[in-house]
C-alpha positions in Angstrom: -8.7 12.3 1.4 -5.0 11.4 1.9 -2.4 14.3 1.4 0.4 14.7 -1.2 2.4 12.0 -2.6 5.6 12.6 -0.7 9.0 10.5 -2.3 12.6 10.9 -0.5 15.9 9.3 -0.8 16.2 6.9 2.3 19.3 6.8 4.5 21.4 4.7 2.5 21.3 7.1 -0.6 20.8 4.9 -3.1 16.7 3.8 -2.5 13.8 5.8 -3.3 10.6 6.0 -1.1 7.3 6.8 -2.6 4.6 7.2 -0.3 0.6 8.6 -0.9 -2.2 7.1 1.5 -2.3 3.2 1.6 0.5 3.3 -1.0 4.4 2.6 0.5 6.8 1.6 -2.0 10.6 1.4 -1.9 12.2 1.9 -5.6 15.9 1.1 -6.6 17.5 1.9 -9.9 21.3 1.0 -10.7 23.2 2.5 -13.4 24.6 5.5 -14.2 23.8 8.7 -11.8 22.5 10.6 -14.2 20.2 8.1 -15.2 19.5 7.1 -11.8 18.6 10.5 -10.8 16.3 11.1 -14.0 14.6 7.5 -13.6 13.5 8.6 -9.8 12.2 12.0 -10.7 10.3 10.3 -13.4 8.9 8.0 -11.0 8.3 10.3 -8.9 6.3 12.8 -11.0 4.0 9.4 -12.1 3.4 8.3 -8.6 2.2 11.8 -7.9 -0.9 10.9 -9.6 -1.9 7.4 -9.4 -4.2 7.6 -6.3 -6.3 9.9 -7.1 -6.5 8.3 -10.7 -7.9 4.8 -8.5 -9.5 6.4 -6.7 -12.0 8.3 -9.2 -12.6 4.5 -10.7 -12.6 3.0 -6.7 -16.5 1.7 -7.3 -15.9 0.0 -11.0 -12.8 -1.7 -9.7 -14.7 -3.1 -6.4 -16.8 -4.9 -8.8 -16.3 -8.5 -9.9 -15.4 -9.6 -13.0 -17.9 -10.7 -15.4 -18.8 -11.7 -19.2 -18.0 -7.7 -19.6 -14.9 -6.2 -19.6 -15.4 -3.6 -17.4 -14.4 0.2 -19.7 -12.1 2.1 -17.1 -9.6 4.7 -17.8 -6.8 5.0 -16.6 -3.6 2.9 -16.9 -3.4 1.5 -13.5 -6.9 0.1 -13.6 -6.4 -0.7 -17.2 -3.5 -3.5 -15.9 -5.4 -4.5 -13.0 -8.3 -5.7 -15.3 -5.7 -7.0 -17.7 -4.3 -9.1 -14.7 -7.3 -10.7 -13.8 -9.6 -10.9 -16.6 -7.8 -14.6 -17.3 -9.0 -15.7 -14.2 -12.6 -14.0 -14.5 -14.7 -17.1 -14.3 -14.1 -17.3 -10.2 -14.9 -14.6 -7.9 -12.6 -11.8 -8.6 -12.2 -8.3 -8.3 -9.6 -5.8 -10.3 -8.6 -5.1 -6.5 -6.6 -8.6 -6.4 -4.1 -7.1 -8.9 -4.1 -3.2 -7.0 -0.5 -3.3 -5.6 1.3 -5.2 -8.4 -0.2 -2.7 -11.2 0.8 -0.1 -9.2 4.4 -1.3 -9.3 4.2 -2.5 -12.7 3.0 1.6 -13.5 5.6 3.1 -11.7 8.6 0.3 -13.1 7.4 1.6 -16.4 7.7 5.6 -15.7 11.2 4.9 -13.9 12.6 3.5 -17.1 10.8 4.8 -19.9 14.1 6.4 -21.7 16.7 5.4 -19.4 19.7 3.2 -19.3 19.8 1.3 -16.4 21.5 -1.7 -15.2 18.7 -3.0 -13.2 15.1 -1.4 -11.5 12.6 -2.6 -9.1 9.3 -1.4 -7.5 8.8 -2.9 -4.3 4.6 -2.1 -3.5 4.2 -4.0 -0.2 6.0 -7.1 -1.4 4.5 -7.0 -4.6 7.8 -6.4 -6.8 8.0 -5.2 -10.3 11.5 -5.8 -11.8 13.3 -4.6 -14.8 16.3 -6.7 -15.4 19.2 -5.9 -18.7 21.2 -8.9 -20.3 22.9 -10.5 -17.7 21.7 -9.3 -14.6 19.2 -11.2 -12.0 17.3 -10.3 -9.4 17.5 -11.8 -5.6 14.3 -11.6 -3.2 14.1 -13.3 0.1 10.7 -14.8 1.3 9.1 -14.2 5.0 6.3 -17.0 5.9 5.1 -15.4 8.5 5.3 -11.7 8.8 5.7 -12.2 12.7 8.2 -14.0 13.3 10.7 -12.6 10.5 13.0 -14.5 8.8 14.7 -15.5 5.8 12.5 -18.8 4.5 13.7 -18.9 1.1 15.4 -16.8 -1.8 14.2 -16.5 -4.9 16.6 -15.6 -8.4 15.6 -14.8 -11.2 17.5 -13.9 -14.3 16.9 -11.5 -18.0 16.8 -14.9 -19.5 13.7 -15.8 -17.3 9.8 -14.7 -18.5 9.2 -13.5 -14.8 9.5 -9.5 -14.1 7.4 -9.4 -11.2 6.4 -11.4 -7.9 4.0 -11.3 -5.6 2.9 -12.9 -2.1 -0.5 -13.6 -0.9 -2.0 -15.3 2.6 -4.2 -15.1 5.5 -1.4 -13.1 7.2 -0.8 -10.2 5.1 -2.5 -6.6 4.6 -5.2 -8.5 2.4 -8.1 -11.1 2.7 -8.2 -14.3 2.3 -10.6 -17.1 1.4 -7.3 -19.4 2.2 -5.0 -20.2 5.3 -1.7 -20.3 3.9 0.5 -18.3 5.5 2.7 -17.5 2.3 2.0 -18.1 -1.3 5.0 -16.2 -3.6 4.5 -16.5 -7.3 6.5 -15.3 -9.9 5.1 -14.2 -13.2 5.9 -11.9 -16.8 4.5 -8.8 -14.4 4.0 -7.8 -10.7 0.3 -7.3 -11.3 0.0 -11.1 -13.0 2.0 -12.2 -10.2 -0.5 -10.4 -7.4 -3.5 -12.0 -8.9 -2.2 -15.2 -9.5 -1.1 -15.2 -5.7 -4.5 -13.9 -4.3 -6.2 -16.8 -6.2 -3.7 -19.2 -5.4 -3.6 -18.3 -1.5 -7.8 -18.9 -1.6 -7.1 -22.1 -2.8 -5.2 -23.4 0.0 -7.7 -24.2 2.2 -9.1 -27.0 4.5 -12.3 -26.8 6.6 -10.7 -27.8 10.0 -12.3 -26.4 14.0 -9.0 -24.4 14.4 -9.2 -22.5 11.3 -11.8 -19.5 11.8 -13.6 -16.8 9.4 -15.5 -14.2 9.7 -17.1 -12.1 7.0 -15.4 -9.8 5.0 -17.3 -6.5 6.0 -16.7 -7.1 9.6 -13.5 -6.6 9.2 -13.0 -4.0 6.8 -16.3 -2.3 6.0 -14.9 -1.2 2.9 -14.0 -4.9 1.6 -15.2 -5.3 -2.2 -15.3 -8.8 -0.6 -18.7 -8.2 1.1 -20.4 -10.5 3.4 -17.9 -13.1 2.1 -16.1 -15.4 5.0 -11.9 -14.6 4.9 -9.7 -16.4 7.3 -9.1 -14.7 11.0 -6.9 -17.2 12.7 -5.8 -20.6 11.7 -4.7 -22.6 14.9 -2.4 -25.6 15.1 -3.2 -28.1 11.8 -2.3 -32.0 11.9 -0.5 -32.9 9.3 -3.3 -34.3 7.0 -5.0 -31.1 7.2 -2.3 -28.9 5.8 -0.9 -31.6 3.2 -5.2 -31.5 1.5 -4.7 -27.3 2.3 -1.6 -27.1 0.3 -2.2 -29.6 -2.6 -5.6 -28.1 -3.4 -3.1 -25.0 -3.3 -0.8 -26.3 -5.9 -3.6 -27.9 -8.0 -4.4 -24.5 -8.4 -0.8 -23.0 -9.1 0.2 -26.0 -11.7 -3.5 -25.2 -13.6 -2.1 -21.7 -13.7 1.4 -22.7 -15.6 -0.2 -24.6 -18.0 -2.3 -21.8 -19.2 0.8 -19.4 -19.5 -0.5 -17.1 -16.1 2.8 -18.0 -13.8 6.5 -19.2 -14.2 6.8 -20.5 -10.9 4.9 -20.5 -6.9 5.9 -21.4 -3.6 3.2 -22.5 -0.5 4.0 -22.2 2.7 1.7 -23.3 5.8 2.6 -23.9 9.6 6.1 -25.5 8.3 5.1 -27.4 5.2 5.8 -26.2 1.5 4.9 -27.1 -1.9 7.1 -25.7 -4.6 5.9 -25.3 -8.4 9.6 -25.3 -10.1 9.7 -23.1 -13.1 9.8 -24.6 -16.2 13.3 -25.7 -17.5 13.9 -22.4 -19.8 12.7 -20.3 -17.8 15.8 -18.9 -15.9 14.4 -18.7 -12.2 15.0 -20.7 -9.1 13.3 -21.2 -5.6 15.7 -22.3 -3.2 16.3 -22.2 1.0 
């Protein structure tokens, strides 16, 4: 079992670091001191407890979704469900939504009774964001996690639906059915956002000889995944290949808007990018 939930002011004295087991977040709260100061011990004292809250429903949450809401307890798990239960008729697990609900959950203890300018939660690169009148939030995208980079910024403003993002792919700490090397979605919460993304990533997808899988449980034996095939390596794609991976991709992201699950998504794969603008009113932007 991991040790204690340890938090700590980084270096520059203004971020908070929250760290229990596989869960690394970086906080940020602007505002007043005072309410700085009382919005991280409050996040703080939640965090202490949200592991071992998963963890005690680990087996229910590994579980796809089916015609049955599954009855869990405790808040975290509650969103997760909440997150994906739109998307229930595919394969899907709770665990797609894991690291947004987590930052949604601790977002919501930071500011419960606070006055504060502007929050976020930043799980992994899942992001949950609280946002006053007149303030925005600025993100910057990587593609590909090893070659780092700036690929694109993303704004958002209080006017805009979207309080959380999220970013899915072959590349990062999760599996993927997919090959995309990014897929960023924005959406009215981190954890909508992290499903959305998951989902979205899996749908990018082309069966090509350079892109190889291998089954889930090979890889992590733990995967609620099972003997499932998830991308391993994606080689050099022409550029048919990755135009059919990245439209199937956006098929999926534009079904997604119209049923209310996403403002907006960006695609990326060796190079090429599909963008899903948000709509009009909605007070966000994707831009290089």
């Amino acid at each position: 079992m991991p040790g204690a939930a340890r938090m700590a002011l980084l270096p520059d004295g203004r971020r908070v670091h929250l760290q229990h087991g596989p869960i690394d977040i970086v906080a940020e709260a602007f505002g007043e001191a005072a309410e700085v100061e009382a919005a991280y011990r409050q996040a703080g004292a939640r965090f202490a407890t949200i592991l071992d809250e998963l963890v005690a429903e680990l087996a229910l949450l590994r579980r796809p979704l089916g015609r049955t809401r599954p009855a869990l307890e405790g808040p975290v798990a509650r969103r997760m469900v909440e997150a994906c239960w739109p998307h229930r008729a595919r394969f899907l697990t709770p665990m797609a939504a894991v690291a947004g609900s987590v930052a949604d959950e601790v977002l919501a203890a930071m500011t419960a009774g606070r006055s504060l300018a502007r929050a976020y939660v930043n799980n992994g690169g899942d992001i949950a964001v609280h946002l006053s009148p007149g303030t925005s939030f600025s993100a910057g995208v990587v593609n590909d996690p090893d070659r780092p980079g700036l690929d694109e910024r993303i704004v958002f403003g209080a006017e805009s639906p979207a309080r959380g993002m999220a970013t899915s792919g072959w590349r990062g700490r999760s599996l993927s059915f997919g090959i995309a090397d990014a897929v960023t979605v924005l959406a009215e919460s981190a954890a909508a956002a992290d499903a959305a993304a998951t989902l979205i990533a899996n749908a990018v997808s082309v069966d090509y000889p350079a892109v190889e899988r291998a089954p889930a449980v090979s890889l992590r034996e733990e995967s609620d995944l099972g003997s499932r095939l998830v991308t391993v390596a994606v080689g050099p794609l022409p550029a048919q290949a990755k135009a059919a991976a990245l439209d199937a991709g956006l098929a999926e992201a534009r079904a997604m808007q119209a049923a209310g699950s996403i403002v907006s998504a960006r695609l990326a794969l060796q190079g090429e990018t599909r963008t899903l603008a948000p709509p009009e009113t909605a007070g966000a932007t994707i831009a290089a």
